[in-house]
ROBAZA-787729 format. One line per field, with one value per residue (C-alpha): residue in one letter; x, y negated, z negated. Coordinates in pm, whole numbers, plus 32768, in hexadecimal, padded with zeros to 4 digits. Last residue first. Layout:
vogu: [a;...]
px: [X;...]
py: [Y;...]
pz: [Z;...]
***
This chain:
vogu: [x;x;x;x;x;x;x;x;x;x;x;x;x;x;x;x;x;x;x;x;x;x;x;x;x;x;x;x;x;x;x;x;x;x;x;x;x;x;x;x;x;x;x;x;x;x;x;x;x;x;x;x;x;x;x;x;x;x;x;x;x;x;x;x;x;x;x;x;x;x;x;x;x;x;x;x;x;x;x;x;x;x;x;x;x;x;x;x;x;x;x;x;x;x;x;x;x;x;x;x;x;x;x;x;x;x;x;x;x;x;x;x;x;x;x;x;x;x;x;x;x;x;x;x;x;x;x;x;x;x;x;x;x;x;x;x;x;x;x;x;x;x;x;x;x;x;x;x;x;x;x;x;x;x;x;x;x;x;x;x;x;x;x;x;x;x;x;x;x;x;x;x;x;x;x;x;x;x;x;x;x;x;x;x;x;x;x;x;x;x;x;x;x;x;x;x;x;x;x;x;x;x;x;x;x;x;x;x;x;x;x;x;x;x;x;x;x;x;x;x;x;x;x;x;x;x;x;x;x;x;x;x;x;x;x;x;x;x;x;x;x;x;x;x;x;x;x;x;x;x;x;x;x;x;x;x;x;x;x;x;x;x;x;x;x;x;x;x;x;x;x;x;x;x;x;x;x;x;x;x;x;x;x;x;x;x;x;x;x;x;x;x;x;x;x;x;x;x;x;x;x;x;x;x;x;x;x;x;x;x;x;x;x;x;x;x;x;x;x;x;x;x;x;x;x;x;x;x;x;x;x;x;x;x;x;x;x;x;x;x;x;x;x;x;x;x;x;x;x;x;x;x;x;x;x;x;x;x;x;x;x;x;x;x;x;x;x;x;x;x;x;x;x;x;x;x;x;x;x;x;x;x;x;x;x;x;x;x;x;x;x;x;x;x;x;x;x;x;x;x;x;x;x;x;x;x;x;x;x;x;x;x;x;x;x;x;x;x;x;x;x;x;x;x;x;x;x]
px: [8D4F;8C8E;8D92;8D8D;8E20;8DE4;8DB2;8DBE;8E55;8F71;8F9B;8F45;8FA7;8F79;8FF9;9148;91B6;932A;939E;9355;94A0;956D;94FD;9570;95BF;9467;93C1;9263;9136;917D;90EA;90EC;90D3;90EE;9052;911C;91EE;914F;9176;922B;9251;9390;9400;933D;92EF;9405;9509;9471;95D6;95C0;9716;96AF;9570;95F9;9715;95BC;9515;95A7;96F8;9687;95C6;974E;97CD;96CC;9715;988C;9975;9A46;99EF;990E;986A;985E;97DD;96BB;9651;966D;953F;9483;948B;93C9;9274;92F9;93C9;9538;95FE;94B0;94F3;9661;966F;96D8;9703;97F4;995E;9A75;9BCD;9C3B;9D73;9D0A;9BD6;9C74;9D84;9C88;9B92;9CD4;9D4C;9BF9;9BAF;9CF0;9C57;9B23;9C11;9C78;9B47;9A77;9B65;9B98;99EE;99DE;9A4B;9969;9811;9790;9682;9703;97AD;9731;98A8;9876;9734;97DA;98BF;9804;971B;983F;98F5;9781;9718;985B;97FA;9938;9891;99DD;99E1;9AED;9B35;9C80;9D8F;9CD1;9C98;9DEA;9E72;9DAB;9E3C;9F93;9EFD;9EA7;9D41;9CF5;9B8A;9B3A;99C3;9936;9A03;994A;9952;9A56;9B34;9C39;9D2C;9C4C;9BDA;9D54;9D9A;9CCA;9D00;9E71;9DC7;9D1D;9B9A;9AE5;999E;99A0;9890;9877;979C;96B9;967D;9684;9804;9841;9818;98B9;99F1;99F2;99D9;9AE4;9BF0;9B7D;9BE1;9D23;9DA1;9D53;9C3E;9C28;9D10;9D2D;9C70;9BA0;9C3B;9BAF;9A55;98BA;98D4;9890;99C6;9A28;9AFC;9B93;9AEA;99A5;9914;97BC;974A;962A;94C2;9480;9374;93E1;942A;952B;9576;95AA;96BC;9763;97C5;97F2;992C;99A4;9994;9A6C;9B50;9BA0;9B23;99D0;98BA;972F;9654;9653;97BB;9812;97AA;987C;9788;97C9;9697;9771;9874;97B8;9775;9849;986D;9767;9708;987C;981E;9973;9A43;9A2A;9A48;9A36;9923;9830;96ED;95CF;94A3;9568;9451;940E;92A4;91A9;9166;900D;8EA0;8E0D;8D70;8DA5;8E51;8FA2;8F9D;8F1D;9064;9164;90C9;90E3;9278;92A3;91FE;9340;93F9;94B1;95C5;9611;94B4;94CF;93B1;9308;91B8;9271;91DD;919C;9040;90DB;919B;90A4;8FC2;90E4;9134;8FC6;8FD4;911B;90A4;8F74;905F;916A;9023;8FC4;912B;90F8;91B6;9246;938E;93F1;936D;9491;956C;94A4;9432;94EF;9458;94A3;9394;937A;92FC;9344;94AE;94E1;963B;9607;9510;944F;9378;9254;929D;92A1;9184;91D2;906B;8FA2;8F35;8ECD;8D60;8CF0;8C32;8B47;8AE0;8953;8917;8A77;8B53;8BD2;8D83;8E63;8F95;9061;900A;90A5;903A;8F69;8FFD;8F83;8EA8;8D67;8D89;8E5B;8EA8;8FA1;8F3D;9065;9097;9216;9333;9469;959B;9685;9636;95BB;954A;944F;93AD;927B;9200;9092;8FD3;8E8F;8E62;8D5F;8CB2;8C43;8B14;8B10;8980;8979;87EF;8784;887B;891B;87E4;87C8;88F3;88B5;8769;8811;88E0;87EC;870B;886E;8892]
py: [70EA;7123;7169;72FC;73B9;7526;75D2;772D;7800;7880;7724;7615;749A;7358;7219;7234;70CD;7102;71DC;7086;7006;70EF;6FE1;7053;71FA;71C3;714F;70B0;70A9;71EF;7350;74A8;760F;7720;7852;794F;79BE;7AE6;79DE;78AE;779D;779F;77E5;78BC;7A62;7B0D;7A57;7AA9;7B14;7A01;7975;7995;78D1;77DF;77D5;77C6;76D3;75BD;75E8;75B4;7488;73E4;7487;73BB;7275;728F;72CA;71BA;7156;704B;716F;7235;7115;70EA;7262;724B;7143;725E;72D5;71C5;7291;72E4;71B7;71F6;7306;73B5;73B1;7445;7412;7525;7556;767A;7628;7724;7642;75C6;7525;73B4;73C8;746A;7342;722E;72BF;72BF;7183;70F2;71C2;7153;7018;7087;71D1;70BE;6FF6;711D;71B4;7084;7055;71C5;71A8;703A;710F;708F;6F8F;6EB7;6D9D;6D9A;6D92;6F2D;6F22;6E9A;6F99;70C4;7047;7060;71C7;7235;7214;726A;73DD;74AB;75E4;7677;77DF;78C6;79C5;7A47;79B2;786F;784B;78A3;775B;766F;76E4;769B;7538;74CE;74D7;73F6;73D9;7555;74ED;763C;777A;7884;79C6;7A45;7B16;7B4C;7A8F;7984;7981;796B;7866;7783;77B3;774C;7650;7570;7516;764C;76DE;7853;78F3;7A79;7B3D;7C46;7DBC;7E65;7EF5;7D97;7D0A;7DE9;7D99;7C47;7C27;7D12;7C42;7B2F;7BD9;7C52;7B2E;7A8A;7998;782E;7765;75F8;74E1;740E;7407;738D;7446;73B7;7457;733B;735F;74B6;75DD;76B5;77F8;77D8;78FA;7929;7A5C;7A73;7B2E;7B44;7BDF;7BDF;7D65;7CDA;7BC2;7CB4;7D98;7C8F;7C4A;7D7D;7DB0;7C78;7CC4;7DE6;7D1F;7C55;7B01;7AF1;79BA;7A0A;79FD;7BA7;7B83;7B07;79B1;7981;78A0;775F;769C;7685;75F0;74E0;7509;748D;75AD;76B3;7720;778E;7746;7654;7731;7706;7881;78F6;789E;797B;7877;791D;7973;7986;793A;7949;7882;784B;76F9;7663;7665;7747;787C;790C;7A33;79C0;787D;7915;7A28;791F;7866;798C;79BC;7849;7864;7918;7809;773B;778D;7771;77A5;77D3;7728;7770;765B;7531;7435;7311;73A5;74E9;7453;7391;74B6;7566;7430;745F;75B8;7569;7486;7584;7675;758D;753B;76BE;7706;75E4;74D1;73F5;74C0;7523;7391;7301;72EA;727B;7161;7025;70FA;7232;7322;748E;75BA;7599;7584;75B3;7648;76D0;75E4;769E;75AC;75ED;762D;74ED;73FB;72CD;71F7;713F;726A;72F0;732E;7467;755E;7658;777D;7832;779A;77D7;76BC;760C;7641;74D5;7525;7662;777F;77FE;792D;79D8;7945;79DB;7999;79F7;7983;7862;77F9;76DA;7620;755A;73D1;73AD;7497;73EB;74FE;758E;76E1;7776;7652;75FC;74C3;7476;737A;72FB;73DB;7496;7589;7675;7780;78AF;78FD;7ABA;7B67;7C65;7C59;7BE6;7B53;7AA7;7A3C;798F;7906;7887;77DA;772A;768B;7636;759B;74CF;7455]
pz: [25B8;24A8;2384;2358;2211;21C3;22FB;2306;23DD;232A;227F;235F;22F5;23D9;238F;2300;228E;2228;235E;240E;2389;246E;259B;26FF;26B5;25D0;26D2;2638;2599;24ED;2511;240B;2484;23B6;249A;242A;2571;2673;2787;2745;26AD;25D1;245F;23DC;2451;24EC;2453;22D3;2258;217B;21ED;2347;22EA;226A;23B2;2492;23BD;22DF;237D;24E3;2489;2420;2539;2608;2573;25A3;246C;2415;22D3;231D;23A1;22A8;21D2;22A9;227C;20F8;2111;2186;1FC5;1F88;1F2D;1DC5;1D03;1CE5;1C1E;1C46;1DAC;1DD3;1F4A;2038;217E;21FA;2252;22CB;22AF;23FA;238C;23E5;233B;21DC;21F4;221A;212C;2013;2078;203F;1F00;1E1B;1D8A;1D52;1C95;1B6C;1B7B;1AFB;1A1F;1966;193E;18BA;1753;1713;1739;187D;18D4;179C;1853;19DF;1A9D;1A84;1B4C;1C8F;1C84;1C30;1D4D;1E41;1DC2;1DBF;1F2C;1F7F;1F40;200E;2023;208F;214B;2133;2256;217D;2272;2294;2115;211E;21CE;2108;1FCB;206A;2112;1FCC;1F09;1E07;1E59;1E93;1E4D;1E64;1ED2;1FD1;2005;1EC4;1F42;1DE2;1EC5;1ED1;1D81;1D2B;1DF8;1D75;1C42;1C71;1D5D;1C67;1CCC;1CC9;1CBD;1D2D;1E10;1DFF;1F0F;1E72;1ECA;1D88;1DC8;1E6E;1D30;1C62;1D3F;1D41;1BDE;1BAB;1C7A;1BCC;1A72;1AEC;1B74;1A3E;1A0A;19B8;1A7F;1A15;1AE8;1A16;18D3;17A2;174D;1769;18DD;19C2;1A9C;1A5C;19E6;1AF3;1BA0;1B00;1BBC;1C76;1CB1;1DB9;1DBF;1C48;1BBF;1A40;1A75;1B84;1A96;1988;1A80;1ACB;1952;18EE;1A20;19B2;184A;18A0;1954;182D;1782;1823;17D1;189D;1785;1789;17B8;1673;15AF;1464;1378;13FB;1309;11B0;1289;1301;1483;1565;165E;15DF;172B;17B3;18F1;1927;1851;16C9;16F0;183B;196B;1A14;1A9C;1A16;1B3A;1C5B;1D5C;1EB6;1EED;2024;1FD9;1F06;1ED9;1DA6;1D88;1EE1;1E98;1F24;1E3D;1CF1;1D2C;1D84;1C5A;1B5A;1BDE;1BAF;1A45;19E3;190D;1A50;1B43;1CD3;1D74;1EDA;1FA9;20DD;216D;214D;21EA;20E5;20AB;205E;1F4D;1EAB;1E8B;1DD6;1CE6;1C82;1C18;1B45;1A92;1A74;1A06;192C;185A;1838;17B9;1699;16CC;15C3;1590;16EC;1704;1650;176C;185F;17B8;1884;19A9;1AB8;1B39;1A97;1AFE;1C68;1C4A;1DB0;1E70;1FF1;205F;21AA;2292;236A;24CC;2581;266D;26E6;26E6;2802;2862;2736;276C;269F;277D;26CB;27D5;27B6;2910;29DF;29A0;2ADE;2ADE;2AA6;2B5E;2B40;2A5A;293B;288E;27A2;2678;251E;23FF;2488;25F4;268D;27DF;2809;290F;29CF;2A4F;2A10;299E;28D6;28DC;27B6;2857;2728;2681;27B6;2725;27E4;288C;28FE;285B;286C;275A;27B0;26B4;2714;2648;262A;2678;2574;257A;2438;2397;24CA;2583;23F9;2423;2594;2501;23F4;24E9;25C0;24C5;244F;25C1]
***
């Protein structure tokens, strides 16, 4: 098989003669129509999806078939809010001053690879020191393995705000970080400061919207921009083109992020039915991340894992984010999937899937959200998120029905990335 192989690409070279590649499966996840297909062949060539044929087609004598028959078969997945930069540990918090920028790269390098391999073949980059806009570029030239990547480079945050950088530091080491490093105090600053991460590269703004959880600072939830200064944040933004995601756990914050339009807010955990309510109005999306609200959790009951400041905050909104996920699933609130990896090791990030659904949400809403409503959010509709003609060819495969068992989103099996296959268990 490997002689043929390497035959075809050299046919390919030499004489322009395209390898089709056939993907025989035995069901596949139709996100658009929220439907389970069985026995198709996906036909693939260069990076894209041909089309979709029914049954099990006969490969012509240049075609690759990969067997996945006894497989269910999805569009690769899309994680609206990664820390790929960074993976959490008891040292965490000193290593932004034990790391050197080339350690956090190939860190980060490897936490990419890890990623795909896990399924998810779209990421969006929430905040880290600027190698995510180097990786995103490494990764869609072909220099290294990894997800197709959003990114919004610095995190934009206030003064001793949640990305204030210098949070904890001795005095002597603050200094007074500006909008270059990502901190605003007016809306001028606001305007500078979207404006550097678009020089920076950026493709997304992401806003600090109330303090945080594991921000080395006292309150968690507190609102941390004016009206006005959102309001200008969101503006710039769309002026060069970018969509603006806010973290935010208070609603006062909340609210104003929404109101300034923010697309999407992350986390949202104290959230009432009011806030709720105009998300709806506005088109808001939540990236809820329970993946992190439950590892946070468990972590914080481990003495020394977190600096002694954030382990109140932590128990204080664990014990608010059941009522909260109850009330935002019973009012319809827009949801897109996201996990907060970073917060919690790399390559776990499915495991958010199963707590959807323990949630409430079905199985298939909870695929849905990873890939056509990602995508939607992206505005990439036309091209990830389903299987179908003209679409990206990511395509991942599981042992089994997801919409029966949600727990076999956790041991992907199969990974294509437009086209290419990067990991294969012989089936």
């Amino acid at each position: 098989m490997k002689r043929i192989l390497l035959i075809a690409a050299l046919l390919f070279n030499f004489t322009g003669i395209s390898q089709v590649t056939l993907l025989h499966c035995g069901k596949i996840i139709d996100t658009k129509q929220g439907k389970v297909l069985s026995n198709k062949t996906i036909v693939v060539s260069g990076s894209k999806i041909l089309r979709i044929e029914n049954g099990f087609s006969s490969p012509k004598e240049l075609d690759n078939v990969l067997d996945l028959k006894n497989k269910t078969v999805l569009p690769g997945l899309i994680d609206m809010h990664v820390h790929i930069e960074s993976e959490t540990s008891p040292s965490h918090y000193l290593e932004e001053f034990t790391l050197n920028e080339a350690d956090v790269a190939f860190n980060a390098a490897e936490i990419a690879k890890r990623t795909l391999m896990a399924g998810f073949t779209t990421v969006r980059d929430l905040g880290g020191s600027g190698v995510n806009v180097s990786l995103r570029n490494a990764i869609a030239k072909g220099k290294i393995i990894g997800p197709r990547i959003f990114t919004a480079e610095k995190a934009i945050g206030t003064t001793g705000g949640h990305a204030d950088p210098t949070n904890g530091w001795r005095k002597d080491l603050m200094g007074d970080p500006g909008p270059a490093e990502g901190v605003i105090n007016s809306p001028a600053d606001a305007r500078k400061a979207v404006r550097q991460r678009y020089k920076n590269g950026a493709d997304w703004i992401k806003i600090t919207a109330t303090g945080g959880v594991l921000s080395v600072s006292k309150n968690g939830q507190n609102p941390q921009f004016t009206q006005e200064e959102a309001n200008e944040i969101v503006k710039t933004a769309r002026e060069y083109g970018m969509g603006v995601a806010a973290h935010a756990h208070g609603i006062e914050g909340m609210k104003r992020a929404i109101i300034a339009g923010v697309t999407t807010i992350e986390h949202g955990s104290l959230m009432d039915k009011e806030t709720a309510t105009l998300m709806k109005e506005h088109g808001t999306y939540l990236v809820p991340t329970l993946s992190a609200g439950r590892y946070v959790a468990k972590m914080a009951k481990s003495k020394g894992y977190y600096p002694e400041i954030i382990v109140p905050k932590i128990i204080e909104i664990d014990a608010k984010l059941r009522t909260t996920f109850d009330m935002v699933y019973n009012e319809g609130v827009n949801i897109a999937f996201g996990t907060d990896a970073g917060v919690f090791p790399h390559g776990e990030n499915a495991k958010e899937f199963g707590y959807m659904v323990e949630t409430g949400w079905s199985e298939m809403f909870s695929l849905q959200s990873a890939t056509t409503t990602n995508a939607k959010v992206l505005d990439m509709e036309e091209e990830l998120g389903q299987i179908a003609a003209g679409f990206i060819a990511d395509i991942i495969a599981v042992d089994e029905d997801p919409t029966q068992n949600i727990s076999t989103m956790e041991n992907v099996v199969f990974v294509m990335k437009e086209g290419v296959v990067y990991k294969q268990l012989s089936f």
